[in-house]
TIMAR-814094 format. One line per field, with one value per atom (N, C-alpha, C): residue number from 1; residue in three letters; atom name; x, z negated, y. Coordinates in nm, 3 decimals, always signed. Atoms other than C-alpha are relative to their C-alpha. Example, Ala and Ser with C-alpha at 12.3 -4.5 7.8 and 13.67 -1.06 7.14 Angstrom:
BEGIN
i	1,1,1,2,2,2
aa	ALA,ALA,ALA,SER,SER,SER
at	N,CA,C,N,CA,C
east	+0.089,+1.230,+0.090,-0.082,+1.367,-0.077
up	+0.000,-0.780,+0.000,+0.006,-0.714,-0.073
north	-0.119,-0.450,+0.120,-0.119,-0.106,+0.109
# end
This chain:
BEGIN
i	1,1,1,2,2,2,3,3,3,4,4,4,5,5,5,6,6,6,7,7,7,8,8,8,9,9,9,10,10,10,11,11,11,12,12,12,13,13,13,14,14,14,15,15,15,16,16,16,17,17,17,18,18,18,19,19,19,20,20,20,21,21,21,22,22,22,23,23,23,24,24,24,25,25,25,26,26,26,27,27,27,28,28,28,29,29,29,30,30,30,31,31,31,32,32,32,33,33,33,34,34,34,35,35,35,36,36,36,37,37,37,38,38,38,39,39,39,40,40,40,41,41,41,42,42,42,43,43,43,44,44,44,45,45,45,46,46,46,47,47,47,48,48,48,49,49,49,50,50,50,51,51,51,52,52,52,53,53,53,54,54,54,55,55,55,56,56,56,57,57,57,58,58,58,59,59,59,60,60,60,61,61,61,62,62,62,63,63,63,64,64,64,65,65,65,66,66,66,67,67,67,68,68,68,69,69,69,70,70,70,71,71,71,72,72,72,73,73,73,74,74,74,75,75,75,76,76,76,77,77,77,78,78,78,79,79,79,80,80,80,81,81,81,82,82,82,83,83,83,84,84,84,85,85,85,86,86,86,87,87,87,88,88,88,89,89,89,90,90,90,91,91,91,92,92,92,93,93,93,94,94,94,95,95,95,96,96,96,97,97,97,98,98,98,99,99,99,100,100,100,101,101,101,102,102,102,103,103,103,104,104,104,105,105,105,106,106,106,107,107,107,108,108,108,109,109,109,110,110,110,111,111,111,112,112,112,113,113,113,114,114,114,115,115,115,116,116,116,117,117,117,118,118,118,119,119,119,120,120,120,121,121,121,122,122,122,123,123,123,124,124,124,125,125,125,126,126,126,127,127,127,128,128,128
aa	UNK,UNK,UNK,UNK,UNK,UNK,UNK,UNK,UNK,UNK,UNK,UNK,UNK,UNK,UNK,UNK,UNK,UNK,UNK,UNK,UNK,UNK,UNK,UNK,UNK,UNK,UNK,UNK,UNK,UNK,UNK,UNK,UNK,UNK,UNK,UNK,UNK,UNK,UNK,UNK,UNK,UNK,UNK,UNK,UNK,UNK,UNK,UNK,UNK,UNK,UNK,UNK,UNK,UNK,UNK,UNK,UNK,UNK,UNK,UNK,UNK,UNK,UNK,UNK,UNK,UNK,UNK,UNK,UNK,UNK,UNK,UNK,UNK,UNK,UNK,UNK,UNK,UNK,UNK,UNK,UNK,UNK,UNK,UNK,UNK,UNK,UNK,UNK,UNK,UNK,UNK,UNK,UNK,UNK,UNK,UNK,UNK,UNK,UNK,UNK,UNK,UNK,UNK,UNK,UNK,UNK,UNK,UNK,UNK,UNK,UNK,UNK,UNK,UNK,UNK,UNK,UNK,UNK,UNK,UNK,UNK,UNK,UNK,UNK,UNK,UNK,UNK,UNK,UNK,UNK,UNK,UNK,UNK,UNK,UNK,UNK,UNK,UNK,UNK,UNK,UNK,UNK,UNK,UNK,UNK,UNK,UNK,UNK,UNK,UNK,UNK,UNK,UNK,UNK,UNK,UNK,UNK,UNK,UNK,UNK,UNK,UNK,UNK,UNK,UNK,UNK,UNK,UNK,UNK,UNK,UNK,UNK,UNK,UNK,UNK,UNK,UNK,UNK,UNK,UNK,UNK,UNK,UNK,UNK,UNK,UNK,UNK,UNK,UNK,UNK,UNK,UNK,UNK,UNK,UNK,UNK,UNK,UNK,UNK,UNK,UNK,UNK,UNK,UNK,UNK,UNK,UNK,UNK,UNK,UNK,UNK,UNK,UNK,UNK,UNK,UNK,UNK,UNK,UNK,UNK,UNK,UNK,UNK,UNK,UNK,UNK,UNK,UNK,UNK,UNK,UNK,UNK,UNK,UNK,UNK,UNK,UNK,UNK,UNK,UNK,UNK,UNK,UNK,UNK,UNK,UNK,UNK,UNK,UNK,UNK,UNK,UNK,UNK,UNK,UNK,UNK,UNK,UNK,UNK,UNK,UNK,UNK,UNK,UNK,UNK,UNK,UNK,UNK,UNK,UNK,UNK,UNK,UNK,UNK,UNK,UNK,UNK,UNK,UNK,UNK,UNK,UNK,UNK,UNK,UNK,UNK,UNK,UNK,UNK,UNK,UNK,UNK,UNK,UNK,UNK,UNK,UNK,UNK,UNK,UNK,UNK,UNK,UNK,UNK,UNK,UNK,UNK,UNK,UNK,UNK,UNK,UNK,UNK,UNK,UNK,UNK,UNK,UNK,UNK,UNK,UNK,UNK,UNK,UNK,UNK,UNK,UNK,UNK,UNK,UNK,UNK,UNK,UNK,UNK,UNK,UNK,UNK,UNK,UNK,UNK,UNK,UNK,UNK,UNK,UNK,UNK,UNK,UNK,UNK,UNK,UNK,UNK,UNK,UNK,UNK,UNK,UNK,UNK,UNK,UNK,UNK,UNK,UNK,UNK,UNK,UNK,UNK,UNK,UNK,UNK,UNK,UNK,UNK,UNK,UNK,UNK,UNK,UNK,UNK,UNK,UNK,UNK,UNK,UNK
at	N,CA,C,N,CA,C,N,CA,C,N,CA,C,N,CA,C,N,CA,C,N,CA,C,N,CA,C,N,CA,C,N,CA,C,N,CA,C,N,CA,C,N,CA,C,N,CA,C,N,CA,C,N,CA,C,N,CA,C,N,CA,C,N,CA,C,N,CA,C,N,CA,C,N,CA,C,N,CA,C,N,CA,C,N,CA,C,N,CA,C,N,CA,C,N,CA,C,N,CA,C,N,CA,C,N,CA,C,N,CA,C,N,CA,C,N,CA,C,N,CA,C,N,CA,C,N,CA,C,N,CA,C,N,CA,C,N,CA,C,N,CA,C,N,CA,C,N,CA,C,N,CA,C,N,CA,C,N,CA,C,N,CA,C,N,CA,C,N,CA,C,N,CA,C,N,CA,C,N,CA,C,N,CA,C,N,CA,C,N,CA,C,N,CA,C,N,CA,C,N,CA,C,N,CA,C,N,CA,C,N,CA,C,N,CA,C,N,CA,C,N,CA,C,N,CA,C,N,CA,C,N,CA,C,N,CA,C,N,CA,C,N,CA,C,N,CA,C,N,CA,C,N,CA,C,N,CA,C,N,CA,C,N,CA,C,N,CA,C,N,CA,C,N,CA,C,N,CA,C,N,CA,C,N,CA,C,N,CA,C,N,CA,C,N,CA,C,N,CA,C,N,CA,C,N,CA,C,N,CA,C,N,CA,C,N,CA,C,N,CA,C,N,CA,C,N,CA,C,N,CA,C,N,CA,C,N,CA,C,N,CA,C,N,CA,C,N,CA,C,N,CA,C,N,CA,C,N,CA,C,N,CA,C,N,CA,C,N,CA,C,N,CA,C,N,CA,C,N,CA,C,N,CA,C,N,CA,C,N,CA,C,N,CA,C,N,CA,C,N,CA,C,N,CA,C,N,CA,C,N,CA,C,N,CA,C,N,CA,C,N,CA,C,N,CA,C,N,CA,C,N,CA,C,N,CA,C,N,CA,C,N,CA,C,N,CA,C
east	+0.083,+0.000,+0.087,-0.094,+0.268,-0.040,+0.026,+0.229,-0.201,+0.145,-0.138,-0.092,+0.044,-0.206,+0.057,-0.015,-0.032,-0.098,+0.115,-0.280,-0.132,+0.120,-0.561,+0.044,+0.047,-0.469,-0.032,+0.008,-0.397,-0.156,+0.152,-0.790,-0.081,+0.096,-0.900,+0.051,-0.061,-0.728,-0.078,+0.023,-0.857,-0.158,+0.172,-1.295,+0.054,+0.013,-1.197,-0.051,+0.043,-1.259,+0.115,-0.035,-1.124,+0.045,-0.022,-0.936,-0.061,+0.089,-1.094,+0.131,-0.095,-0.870,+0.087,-0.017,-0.903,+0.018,-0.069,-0.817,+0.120,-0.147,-0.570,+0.142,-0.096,-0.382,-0.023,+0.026,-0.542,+0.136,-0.122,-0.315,+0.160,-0.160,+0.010,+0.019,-0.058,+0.020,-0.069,+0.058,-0.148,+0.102,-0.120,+0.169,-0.082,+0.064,+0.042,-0.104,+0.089,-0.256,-0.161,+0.149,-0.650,-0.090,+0.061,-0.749,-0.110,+0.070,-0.816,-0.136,+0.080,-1.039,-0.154,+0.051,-1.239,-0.066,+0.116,-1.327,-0.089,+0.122,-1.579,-0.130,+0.060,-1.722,-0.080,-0.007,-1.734,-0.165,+0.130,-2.093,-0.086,+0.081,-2.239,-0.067,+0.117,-2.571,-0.036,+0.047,-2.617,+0.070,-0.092,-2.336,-0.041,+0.037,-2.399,+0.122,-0.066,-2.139,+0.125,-0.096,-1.782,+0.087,-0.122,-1.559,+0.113,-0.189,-1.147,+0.038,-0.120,-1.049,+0.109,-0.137,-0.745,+0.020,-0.065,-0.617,+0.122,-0.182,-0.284,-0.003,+0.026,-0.427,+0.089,-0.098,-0.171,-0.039,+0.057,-0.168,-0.042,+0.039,-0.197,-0.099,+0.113,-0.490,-0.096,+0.117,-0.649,+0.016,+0.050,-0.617,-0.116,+0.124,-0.808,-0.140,+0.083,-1.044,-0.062,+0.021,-1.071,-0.053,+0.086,-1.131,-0.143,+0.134,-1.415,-0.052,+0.096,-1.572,-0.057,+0.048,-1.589,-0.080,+0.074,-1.710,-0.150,+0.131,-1.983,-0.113,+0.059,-2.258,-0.123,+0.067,-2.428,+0.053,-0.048,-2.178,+0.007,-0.033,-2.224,+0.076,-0.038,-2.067,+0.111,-0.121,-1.661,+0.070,-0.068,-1.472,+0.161,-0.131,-1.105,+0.114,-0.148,-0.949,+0.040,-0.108,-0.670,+0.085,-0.022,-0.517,+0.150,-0.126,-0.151,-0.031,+0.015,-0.271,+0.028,-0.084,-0.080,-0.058,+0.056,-0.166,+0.005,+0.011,-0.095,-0.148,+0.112,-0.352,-0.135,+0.097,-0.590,-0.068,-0.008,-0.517,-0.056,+0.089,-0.662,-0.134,+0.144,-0.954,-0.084,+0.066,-1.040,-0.024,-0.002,-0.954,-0.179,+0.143,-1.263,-0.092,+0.108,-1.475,-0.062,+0.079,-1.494,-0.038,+0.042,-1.582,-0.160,+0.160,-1.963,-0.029,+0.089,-2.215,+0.054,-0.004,-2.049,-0.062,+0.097,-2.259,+0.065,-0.061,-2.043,-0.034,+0.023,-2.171,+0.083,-0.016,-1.995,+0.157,-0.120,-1.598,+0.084,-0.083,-1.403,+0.173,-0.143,-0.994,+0.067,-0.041,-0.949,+0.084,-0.125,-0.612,+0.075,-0.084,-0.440,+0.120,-0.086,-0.145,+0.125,-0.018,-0.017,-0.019,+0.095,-0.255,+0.016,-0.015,-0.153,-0.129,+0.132,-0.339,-0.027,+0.017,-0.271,-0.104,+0.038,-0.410,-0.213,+0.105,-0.739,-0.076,+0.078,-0.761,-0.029,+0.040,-0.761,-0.174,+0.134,-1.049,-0.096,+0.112,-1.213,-0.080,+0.034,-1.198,-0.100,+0.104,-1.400,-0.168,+0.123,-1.658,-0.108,+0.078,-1.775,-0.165
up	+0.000,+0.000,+0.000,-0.050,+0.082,+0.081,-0.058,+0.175,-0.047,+0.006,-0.011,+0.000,+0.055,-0.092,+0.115,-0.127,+0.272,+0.146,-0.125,+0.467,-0.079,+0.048,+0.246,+0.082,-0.075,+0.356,+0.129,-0.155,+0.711,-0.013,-0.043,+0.719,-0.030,+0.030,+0.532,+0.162,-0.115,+0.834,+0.175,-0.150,+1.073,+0.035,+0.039,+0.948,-0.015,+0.031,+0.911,-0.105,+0.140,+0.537,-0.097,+0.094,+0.238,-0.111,+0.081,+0.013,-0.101,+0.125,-0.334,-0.098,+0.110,-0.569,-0.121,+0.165,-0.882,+0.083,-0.093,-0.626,+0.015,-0.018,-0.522,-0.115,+0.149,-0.870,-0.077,+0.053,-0.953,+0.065,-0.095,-0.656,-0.069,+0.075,-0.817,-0.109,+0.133,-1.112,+0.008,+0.054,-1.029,+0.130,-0.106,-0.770,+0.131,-0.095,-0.536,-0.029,+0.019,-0.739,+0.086,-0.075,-0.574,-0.102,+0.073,-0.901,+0.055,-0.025,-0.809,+0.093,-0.120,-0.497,-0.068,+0.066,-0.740,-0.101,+0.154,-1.087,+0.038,+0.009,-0.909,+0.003,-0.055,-0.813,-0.193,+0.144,-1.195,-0.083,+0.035,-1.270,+0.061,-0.107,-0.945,+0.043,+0.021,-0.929,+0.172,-0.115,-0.547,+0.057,-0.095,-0.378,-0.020,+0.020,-0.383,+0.054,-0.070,-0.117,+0.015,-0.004,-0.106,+0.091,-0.115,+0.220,-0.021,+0.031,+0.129,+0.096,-0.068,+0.406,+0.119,-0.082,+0.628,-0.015,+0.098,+0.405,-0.054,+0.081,+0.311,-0.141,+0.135,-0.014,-0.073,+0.013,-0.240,-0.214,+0.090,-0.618,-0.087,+0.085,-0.773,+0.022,-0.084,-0.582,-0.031,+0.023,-0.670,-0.151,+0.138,-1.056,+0.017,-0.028,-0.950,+0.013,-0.042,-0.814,-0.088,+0.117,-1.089,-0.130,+0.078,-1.313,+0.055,-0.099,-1.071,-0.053,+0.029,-1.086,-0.152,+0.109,-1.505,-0.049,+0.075,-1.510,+0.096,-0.071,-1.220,-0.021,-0.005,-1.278,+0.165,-0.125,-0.900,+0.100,-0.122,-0.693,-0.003,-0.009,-0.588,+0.102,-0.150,-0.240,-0.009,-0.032,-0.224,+0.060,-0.085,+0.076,-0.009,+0.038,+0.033,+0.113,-0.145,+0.372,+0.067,-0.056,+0.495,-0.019,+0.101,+0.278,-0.033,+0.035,+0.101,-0.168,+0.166,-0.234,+0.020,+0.055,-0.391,-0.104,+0.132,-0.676,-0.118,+0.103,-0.935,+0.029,-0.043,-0.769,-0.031,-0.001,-0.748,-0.200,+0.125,-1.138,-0.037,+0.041,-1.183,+0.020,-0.048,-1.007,-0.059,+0.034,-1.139,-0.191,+0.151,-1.535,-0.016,-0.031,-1.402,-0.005,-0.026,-1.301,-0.154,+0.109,-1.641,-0.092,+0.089,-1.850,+0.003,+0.013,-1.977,+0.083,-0.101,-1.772,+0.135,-0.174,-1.416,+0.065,-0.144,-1.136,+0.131,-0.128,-0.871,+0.075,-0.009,-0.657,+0.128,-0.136,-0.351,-0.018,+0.007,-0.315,+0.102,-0.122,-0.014,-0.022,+0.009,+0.005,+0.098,-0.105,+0.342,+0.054,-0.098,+0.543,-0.119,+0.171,+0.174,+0.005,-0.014,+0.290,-0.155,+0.141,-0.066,-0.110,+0.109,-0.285,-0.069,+0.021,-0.235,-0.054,+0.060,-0.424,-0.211,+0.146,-0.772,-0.027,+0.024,-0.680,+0.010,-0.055,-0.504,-0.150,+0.047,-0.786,-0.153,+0.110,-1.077,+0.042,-0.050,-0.890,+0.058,-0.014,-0.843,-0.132,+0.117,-1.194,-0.084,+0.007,-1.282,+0.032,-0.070,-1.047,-0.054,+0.026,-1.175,-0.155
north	-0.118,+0.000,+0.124,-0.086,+0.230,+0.125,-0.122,+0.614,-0.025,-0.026,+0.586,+0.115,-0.128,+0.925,+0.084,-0.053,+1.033,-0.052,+0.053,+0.797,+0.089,-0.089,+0.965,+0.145,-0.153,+1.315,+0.009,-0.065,+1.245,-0.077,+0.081,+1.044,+0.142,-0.125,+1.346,+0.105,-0.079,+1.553,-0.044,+0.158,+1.261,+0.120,-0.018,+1.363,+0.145,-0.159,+1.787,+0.018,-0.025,+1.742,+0.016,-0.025,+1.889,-0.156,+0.094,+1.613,+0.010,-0.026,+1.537,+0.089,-0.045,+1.718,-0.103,+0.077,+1.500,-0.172,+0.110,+1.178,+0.022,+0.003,+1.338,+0.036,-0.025,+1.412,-0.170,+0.136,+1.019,-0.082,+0.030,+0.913,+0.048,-0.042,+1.096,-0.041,+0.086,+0.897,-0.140,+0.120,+0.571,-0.077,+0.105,+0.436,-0.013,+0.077,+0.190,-0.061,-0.002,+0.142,-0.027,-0.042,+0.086,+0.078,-0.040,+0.222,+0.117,-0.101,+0.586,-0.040,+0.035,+0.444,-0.132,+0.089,+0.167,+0.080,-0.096,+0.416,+0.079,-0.052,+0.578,-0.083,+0.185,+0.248,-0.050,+0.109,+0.134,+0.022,+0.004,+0.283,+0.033,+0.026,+0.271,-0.083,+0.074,+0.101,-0.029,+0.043,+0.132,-0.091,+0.082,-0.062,-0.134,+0.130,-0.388,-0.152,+0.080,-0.527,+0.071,-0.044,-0.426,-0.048,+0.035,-0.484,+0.074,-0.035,-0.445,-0.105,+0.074,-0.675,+0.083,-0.040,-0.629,+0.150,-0.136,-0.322,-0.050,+0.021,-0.492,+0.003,-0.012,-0.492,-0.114,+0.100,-0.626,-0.073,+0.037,-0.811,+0.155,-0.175,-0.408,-0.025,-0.081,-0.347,-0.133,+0.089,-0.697,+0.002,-0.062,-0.595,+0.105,-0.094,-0.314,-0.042,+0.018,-0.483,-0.127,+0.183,-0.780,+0.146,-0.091,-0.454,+0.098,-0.006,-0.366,-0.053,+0.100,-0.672,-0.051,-0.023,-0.633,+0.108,-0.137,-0.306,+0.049,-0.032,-0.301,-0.108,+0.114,-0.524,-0.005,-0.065,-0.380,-0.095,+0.017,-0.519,-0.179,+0.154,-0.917,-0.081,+0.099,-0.975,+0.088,-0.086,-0.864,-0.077,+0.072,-0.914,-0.003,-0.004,-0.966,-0.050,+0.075,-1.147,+0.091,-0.050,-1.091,+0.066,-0.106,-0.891,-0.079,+0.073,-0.969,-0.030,+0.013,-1.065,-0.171,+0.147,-1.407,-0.037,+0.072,-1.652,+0.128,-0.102,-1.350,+0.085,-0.009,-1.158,-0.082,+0.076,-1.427,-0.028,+0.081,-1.500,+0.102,-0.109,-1.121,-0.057,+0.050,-1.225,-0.094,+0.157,-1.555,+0.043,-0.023,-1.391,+0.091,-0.072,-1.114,-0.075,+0.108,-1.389,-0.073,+0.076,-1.548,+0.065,-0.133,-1.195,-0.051,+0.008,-1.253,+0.117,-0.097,-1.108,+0.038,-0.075,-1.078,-0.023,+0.010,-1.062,-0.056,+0.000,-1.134,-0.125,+0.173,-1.435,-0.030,-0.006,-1.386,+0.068,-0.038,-1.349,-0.036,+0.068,-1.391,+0.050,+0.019,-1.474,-0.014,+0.026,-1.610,+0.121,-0.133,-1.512,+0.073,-0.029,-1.424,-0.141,+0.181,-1.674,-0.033,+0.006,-1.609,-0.059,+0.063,-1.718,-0.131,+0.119,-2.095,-0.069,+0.138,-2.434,+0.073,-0.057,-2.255,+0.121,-0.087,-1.949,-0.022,+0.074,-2.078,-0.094,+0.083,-2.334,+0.081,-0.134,-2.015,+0.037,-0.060,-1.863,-0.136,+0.119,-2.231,-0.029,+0.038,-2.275,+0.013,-0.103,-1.946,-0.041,+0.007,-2.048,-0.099,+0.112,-2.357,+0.012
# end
């Protein structure tokens, strides 16, 4: 996730819109983070379905998103292929999954050539 907060401006540059401010100061202290891009997400009742595939999204960015999936109870379908997230990653994911009360019924991994039989079998475990 490299140059995150330079692909945000030029997209903002892309649409002739004003960056967010308070994103963009989230971005200067959260690294390579998906955080900033996820905490608005966290008590949002409408979304329901979340597509992150082929974003290079890496294990950071699937913490992020494993702290998503504890704090939204809205969102049930998240797409995740193709992406560079590995068994660590996955081990975020699968730890999310077993938090009382998640909603999530729907999780996709495919094309994550990372992940391996360990990672897969973390987030199998969850499921059951």
């Amino acid at each position: 996730m490299e140059g995150l907060k330079e692909a945000y401006l030029a997209k903002s540059g892309d649409f002739a819109c004003e960056p967010i401010k308070a994103l963009l100061d989230d971005l200067d202290t959260a690294g390579d983070s998906l955080l900033p891009f996820v905490r608005p997400l966290y008590e949002d009742t409408i979304i329901g379905e979340l597509d992150l595939s082929y974003n290079r999204l890496d294990d950071l960015a699937a913490q992020s998103v494993a702290r998503l999936i504890k704090m939204n109870r809205s969102i049930h379908r998240i797409n995740l292929n193709g992406n560079n997230i590995s068994h660590v990653g996955a081990t975020y994911l699968a730890e999310a999954l077993s938090e009382p009360g998640v909603t999530l019924e729907w999780l996709q991994l495919a094309g994550n050539g990372d992940i391996g039989d360990d990672g897969f079998a973390s987030v199998g475990e969850m499921l059951r």
